[in-house]
N, C-alpha and C positions, 0 to 999 in steps of 0.2 A: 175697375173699382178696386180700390187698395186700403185695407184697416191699419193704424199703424198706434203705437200706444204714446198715451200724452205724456208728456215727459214735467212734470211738477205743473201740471193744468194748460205747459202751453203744447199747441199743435206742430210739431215740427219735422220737418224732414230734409234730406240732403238732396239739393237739386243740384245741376248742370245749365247753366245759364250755357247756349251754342250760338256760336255766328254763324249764321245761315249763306253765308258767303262761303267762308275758309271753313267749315265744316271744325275750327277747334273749339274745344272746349274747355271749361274750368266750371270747379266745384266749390257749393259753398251751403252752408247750414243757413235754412228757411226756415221763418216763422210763417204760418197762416194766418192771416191779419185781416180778418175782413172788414175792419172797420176802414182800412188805404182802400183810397178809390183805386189807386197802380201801384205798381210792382215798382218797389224801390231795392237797388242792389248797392255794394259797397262800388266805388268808381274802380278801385283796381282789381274787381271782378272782372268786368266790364273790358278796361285796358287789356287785362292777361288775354282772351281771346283776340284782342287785335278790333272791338269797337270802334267806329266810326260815329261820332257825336251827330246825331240826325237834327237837333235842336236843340234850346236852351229853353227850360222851364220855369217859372219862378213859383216854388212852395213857402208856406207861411211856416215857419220851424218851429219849434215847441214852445218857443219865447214870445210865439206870435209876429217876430219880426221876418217880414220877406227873404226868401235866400235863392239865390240864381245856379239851379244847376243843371248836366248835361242831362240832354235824353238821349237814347239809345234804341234801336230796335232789335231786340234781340230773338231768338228762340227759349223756351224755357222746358228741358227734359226734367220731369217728375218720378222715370222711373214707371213704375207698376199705375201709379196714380194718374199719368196721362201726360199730353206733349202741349202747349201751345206754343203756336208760330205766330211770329210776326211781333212780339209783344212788346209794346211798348213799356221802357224802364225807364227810373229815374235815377242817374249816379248819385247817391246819397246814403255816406254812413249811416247806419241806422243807430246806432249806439246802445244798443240792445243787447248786441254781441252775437249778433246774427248777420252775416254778408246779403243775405236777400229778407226783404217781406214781401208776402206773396199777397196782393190786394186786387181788390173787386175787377179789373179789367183780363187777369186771368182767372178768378175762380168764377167772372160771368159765363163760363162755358160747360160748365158741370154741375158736382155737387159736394158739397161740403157738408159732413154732419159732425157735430162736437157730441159727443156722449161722454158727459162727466162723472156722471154716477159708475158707469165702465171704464173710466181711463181710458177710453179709447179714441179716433175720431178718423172719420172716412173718406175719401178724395177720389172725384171721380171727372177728368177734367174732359171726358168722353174721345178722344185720339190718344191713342196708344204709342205712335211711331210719327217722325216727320213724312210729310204726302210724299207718297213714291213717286211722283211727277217733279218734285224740286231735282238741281243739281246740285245738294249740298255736295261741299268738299272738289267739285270740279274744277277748277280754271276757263277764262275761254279757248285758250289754248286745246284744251281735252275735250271741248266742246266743237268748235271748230273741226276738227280733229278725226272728231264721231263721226259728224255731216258730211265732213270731206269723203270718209270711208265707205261710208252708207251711197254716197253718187256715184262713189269709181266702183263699186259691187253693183249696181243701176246700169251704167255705161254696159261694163263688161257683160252681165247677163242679155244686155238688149244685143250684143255685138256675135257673143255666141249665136246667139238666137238666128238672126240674118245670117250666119254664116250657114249651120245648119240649114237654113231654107233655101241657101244657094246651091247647098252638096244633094240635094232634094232634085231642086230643079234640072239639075247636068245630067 
């Protein structure tokens, strides 16, 4: 759980949009928006880690008229405030002057509180770090790699083994 002060009534903080692939990252200033069902991010947030367009969404834009744009699956580091994985984003400038808005499909994981009479508001998105079971930042190469390692340290321990129990037997 993370306190952070409102900056002229909005909630904002600097987040880390990550591809959960290539482990890069890139940074950009978030609003917390709970009134966005999803996390909308600027598209060359998005690009700069190396995104991969997972769909095309169509949102109604402030003018009311339909507009087609990419989705994304990203990661979203928070920092102190919390990690979501997996998150689905939508490429769209937000024209706010914010690179991300942080909405309802990320903060359904925690807890948001706005305290305006404090200037203050709290973010609590319950994961602190990406699951130690991913292999962000690996290749399959390094992956491969591992396995292959881990069978010839297998081989070899069972080979000793037998050989010892032959120096045994003589």
């Amino acid at each position: 759980m993370a306190t952070f002060p409102l900056n002229n009534g909005a909630a904002e903080l600097p987040v880390y949009i990550v591809n959960p692939a290539t482990g890069l990252r890139s940074q950009g200033l978030a609003l917390v928006d709970s009134g966005d069902q999803i996390v909308l991010c600027n598209p060359a947030l998005a690009q700069a880690v190396g995104a991969i367009r997972t769909n095309t969404d169509s949102l109604e834009g402030v003018v009311g008229q339909p507009v087609s744009d990419p989705q994304y699956t990203l990661d979203l580091d928070l920092g102190p405030a919390g990690y979501v994985a997996n998150a689905t984003l939508i490429g769209q400038a937000t024209g706010l002057g914010y690179a991300i808005l942080i909405g309802q499909n990320a903060l359904g994981t925690g807890v948001f509180l706005y305290d305006g009479p404090g200037g203050t508001f709290t973010l609590d998105l319950g994961i602190s770090a990406p699951p130690p079971s991913s292999n962000r930042g690996l290749g399959i190469a390094a992956i491969v790699a591992a396995a292959v390692g881990v069978i010839g340290l297998g081989i070899g321990l069972a080979l000793e083994h037998e050989a010892e129990r032959g120096r045994r037997a003589a």
